[in-house]
N, C-alpha and C positions, 0 to 999 in steps of 0.2 A: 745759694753760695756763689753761682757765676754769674747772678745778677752786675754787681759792680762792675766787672768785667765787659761786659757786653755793654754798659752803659759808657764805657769808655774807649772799649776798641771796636765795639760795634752797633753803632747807632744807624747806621743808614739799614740795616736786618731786622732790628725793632720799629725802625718807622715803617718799614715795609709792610711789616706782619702788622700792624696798626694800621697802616691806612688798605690792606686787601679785605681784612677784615670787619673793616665802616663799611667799604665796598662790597661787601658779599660774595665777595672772591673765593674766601678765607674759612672755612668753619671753626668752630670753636673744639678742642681734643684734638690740634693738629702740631706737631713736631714743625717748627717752619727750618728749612734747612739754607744756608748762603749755599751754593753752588761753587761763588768764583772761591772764596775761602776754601771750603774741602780741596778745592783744583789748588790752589799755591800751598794749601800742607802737605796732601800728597806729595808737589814738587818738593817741598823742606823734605821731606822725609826719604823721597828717594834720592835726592844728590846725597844728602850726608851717608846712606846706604851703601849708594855705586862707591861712593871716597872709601866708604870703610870693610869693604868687600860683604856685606850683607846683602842677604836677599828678604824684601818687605812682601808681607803677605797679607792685605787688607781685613779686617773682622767689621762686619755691615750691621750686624743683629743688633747695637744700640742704636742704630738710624732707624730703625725698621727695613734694613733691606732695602733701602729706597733706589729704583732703578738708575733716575736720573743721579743720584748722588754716587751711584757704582760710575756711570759713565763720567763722570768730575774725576773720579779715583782715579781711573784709567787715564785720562786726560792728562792727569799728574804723573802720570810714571808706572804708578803700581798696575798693573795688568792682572795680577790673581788675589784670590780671594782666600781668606779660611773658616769655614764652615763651624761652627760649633756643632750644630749636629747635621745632621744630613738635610734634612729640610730649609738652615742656614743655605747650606751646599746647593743645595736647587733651584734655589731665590736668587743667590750672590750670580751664579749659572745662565739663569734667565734676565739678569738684569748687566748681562756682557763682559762676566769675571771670568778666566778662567778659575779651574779651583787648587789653589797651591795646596792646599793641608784640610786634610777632615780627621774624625776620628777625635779626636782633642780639643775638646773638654769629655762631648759627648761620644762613648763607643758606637759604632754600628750595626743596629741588631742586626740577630742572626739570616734572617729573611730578608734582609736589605741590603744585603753584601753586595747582590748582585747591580743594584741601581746607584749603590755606592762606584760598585767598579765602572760602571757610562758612564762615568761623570770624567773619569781619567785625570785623578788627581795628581799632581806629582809626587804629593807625599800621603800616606797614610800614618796615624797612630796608631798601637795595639799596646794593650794594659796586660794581655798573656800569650801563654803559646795558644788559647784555643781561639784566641779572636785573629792572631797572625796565621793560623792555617784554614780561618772563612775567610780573611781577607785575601791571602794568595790564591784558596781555591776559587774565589769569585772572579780575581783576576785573570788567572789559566782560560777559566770557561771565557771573558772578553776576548783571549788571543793577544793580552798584553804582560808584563815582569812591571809588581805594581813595586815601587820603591817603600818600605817598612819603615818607621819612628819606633821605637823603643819609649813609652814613657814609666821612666825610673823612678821611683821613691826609696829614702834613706831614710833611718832612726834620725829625726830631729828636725827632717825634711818639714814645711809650710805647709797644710793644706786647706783650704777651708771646708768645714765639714760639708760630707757628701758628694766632694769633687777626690774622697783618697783613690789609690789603687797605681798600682804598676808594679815593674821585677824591681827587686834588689840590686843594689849597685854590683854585684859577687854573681850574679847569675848573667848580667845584661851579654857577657860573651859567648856562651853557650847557646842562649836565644838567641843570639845573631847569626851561630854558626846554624843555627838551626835552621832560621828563615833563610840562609843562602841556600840550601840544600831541597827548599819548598818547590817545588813546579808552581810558573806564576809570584816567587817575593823574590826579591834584593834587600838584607841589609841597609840602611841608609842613613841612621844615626838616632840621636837620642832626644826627650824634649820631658819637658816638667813644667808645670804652674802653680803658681808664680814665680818667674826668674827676678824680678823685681816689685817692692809694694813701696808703697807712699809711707813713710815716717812722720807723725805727729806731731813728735816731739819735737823733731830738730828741722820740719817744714821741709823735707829732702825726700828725693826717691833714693831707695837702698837696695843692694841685691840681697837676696834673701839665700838662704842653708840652701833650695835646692838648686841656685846655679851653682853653688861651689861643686855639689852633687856633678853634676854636669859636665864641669870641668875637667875632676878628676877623672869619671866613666870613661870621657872622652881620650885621654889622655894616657889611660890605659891603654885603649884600645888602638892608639894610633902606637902605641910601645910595644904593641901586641903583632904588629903588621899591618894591620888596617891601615887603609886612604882615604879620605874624603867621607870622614865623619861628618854627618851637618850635626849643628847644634841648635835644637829651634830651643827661644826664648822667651815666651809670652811673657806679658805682664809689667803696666804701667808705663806702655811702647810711647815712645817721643823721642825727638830730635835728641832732646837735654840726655839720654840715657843711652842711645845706640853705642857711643863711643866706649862707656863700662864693657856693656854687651859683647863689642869686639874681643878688648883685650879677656875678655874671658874665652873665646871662643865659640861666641856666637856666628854662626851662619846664614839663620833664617828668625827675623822677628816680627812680630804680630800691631802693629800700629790700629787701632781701634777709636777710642775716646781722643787719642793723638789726632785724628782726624777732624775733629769737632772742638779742639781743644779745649776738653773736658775731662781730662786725666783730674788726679786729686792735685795734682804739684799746677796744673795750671790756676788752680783756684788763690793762690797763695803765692805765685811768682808767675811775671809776665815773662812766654819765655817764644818759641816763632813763630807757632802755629798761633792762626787767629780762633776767636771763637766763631763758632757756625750754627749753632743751633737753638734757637726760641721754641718755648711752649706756650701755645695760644690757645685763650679759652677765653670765656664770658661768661658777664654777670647773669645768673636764672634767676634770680628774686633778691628778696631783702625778708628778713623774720628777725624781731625781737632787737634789731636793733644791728645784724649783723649779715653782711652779703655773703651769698651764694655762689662759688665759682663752679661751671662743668666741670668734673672729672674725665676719666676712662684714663688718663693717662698719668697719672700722678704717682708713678713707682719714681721715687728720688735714691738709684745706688747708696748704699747705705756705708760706703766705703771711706767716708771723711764721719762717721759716728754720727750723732744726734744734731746737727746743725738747724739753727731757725731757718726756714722758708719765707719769702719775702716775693711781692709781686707789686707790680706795677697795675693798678687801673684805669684805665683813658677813657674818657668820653670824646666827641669830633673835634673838641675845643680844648684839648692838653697833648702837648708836645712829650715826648718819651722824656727830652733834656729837662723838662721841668716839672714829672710828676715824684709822689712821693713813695719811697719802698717804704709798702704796707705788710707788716705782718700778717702770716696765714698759717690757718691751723688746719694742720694736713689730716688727710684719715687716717687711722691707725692702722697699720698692716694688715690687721686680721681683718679691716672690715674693707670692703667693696666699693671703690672712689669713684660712687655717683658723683661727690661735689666735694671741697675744698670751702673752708669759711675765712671770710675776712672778717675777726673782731670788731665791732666798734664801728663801720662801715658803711652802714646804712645810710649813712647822711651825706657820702660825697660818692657814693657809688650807686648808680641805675640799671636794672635790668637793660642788658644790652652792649653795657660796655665792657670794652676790649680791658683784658686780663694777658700780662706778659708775666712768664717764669724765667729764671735760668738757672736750671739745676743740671746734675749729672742724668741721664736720663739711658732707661735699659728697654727701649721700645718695643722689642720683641716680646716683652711680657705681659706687651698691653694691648688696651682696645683701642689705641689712638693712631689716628692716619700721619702721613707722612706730607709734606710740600716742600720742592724744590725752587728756591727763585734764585734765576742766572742777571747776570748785567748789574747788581749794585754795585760792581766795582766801577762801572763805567758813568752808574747815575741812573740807569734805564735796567730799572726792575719789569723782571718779566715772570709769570707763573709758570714752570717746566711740567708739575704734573702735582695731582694727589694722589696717593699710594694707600695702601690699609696696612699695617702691623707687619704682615706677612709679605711682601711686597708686591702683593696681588693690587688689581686696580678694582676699587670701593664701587659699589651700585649707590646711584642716585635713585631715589621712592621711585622714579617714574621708571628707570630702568628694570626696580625690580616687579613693576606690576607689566613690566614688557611693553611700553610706552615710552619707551627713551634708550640710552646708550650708558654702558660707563662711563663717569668723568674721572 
């Protein structure tokens, strides 16, 4: 789907990942990530922020946590991270985020409260009073007052199944006075997801039932006495949408796929973030008349519905400007994405060559590595690092038979 895209706003990213990977630079199940692009989204994203009094809170897990691409983040502005679950939180951490927000998507178990509170987020989620009083009491035993999120659900609120759960809009005050009264919590405002999703129909991002949610909680509360509500805002975070955000009274938003301009509405309208991100693989064979692409990495966000998948395949002698998008028939969710097929294929594709995607991509769910390359803004591509999923650094065979280093 962000094929066309990348063939037109980012070509010097594709030739790169094409020619490291003739090179053997490159392995094939790698995310290839621009570097200098993440660093000028981040900047779009945090001046229109600072203009609109927003605080941006970077989300890493569809890059795979990739360290060099956190420090691009930071480069641009955004200095903290938000963790979807705690292990987000530790990765985003060690790859030189501070951590703005945890707790949200994923709670913190009970046992992990306390590796939650070192981490010294600025903001925490809680879905009840019993995860708000292991979150303060873990914070107490730190020796810090951990700032609390409230996240709210209302009758009619959005969720997607298995992400429900929060207080009611009619209780969220009570819970507040409660957490002020915690040893270890502060009150500090409310948050829900999705505050905005992609529309179909009309090719638009929309705010959805529960920022209105949001608004109102919020607005009570500030009628109530309260000051300095924050309002975090996740969902379908970009430059195009911060300014809705504001006049609703957003305070803190979540820029994610904004990063790699890979949101659904980038697919569909060019808007300032560039694209940043290729998926590289290659050809394993041919059978029956149709090639063989590597998988491990072929989770395609399911967020823009059933869209064809289309790839690029090169050999040392075709240029990214003038090969042709080939139809690919993806695995089906339930089965295990050893490989990807190219129809029909067999006869202009060879074991060995380079395979481009560009899809929406949720890297944390996979088994595919990560690569940063800095300098194609300048013309002088350079390889910053490989990463694993996790943003840990991958064993090379020699290193794991204790004969070599990480690369």
């Amino acid at each position: 789907m962000f094929l066309p895209l990348l063939r037109r706003r980012a070509v010097p990213l594709l030739r790169a990942a094409h020619a490291f990977h003739r090179a053997g630079v490159l392995p094939p199940n790698t995310y290839v990530l621009d570097l200098d692009a993440v660093e000028r989204n981040a900047a779009a994203v945090t001046a229109e922020a600072q203009r609109l009094g927003l605080t941006p809170f970077a989300m890493t897990k569809q890059i795979g946590r990739n360290p060099d691409a956190s420090r691009a983040i930071a480069a641009g502005g955004i200095s903290h991270a938000v963790g979807v679950d705690l292990e987000c939180a530790v990765a985003a951490a060690a790859g030189g985020l501070g951590i703005g927000h945890l707790g949200h998507l994923v709670q913190i178990p009970r046992h992990s409260a306390d590796d939650a509170a070192a981490l010294e987020p600025s903001f925490w989620t809680v879905f009840s009073e019993a995860k708000a009083r292991e979150a303060a009491a873990a914070a107490e035993r730190a020796g810090r007052v951990q700032d609390l999120l409230i996240r709210v659900a209302a009758p009619g609120d959005r969720f997607y199944r298995g992400h429900e759960g929060g207080i009611a809009p009619e209780d969220v005050a009570a819970l507040a006075d409660l957490v002020d009264g915690l040893p270890g919590a502060r009150f500090a405002g409310v948050t829900s997801f999705p505050a905005t999703l992609f529309d179909p129909g009309s090719g638009t991002a929309r705010s959805t039932p529960n920022l209105g949610t949001l608004t109102r909680v919020k607005r009570a509360l500030l009628a109530a006495g309260r000051t300095d509500v924050e309002l975090n805002a996740p969902g379908t975070t970009s430059v195009s949408v911060l300014q809705t955000l504001a006049e609703a009274g957003a305070t803190q938003v979540e820029p994610g796929h904004g990063l790699t301009g890979t949101t659904p509405l980038h697919a569909v309208q060019d808007l300032v973030e560039d694209p940043a991100i290729v998926y590289l693989s290659e050809v394993s064979h041919t059978w029956d008349g149709d090639a063989y692409v590597f998988g491990g990495g072929l989770y395609v966000d399911p967020v823009l519905g059933d869209v064809p998948t289309r790839a690029l395949v090169l050999g040392d002698d075709v240029d990214v400007a003038d090969a042709a998008e080939l139809d690919v028939e993806m695995p089906a969710p339930s089965a295990i994405d050893y490989y990807a097929v190219v129809p029909g294929a067999a006869g202009r594709a060879r074991p060995g060559d380079t395979v481009l995607f560009g899809f929406r991509p949720q890297v944390f769910v996979t088994r595919a590595l990560t690569a940063g390359i800095r300098g194609l803004s300048t013309g002088r591509p350079e390889l910053a690092g490989i990463w694993a999923a996790d943003g840990s650094a991958p064993l090379t065979v020699t290193a794991a038979l204790g004969t070599g280093r990480p690369s």
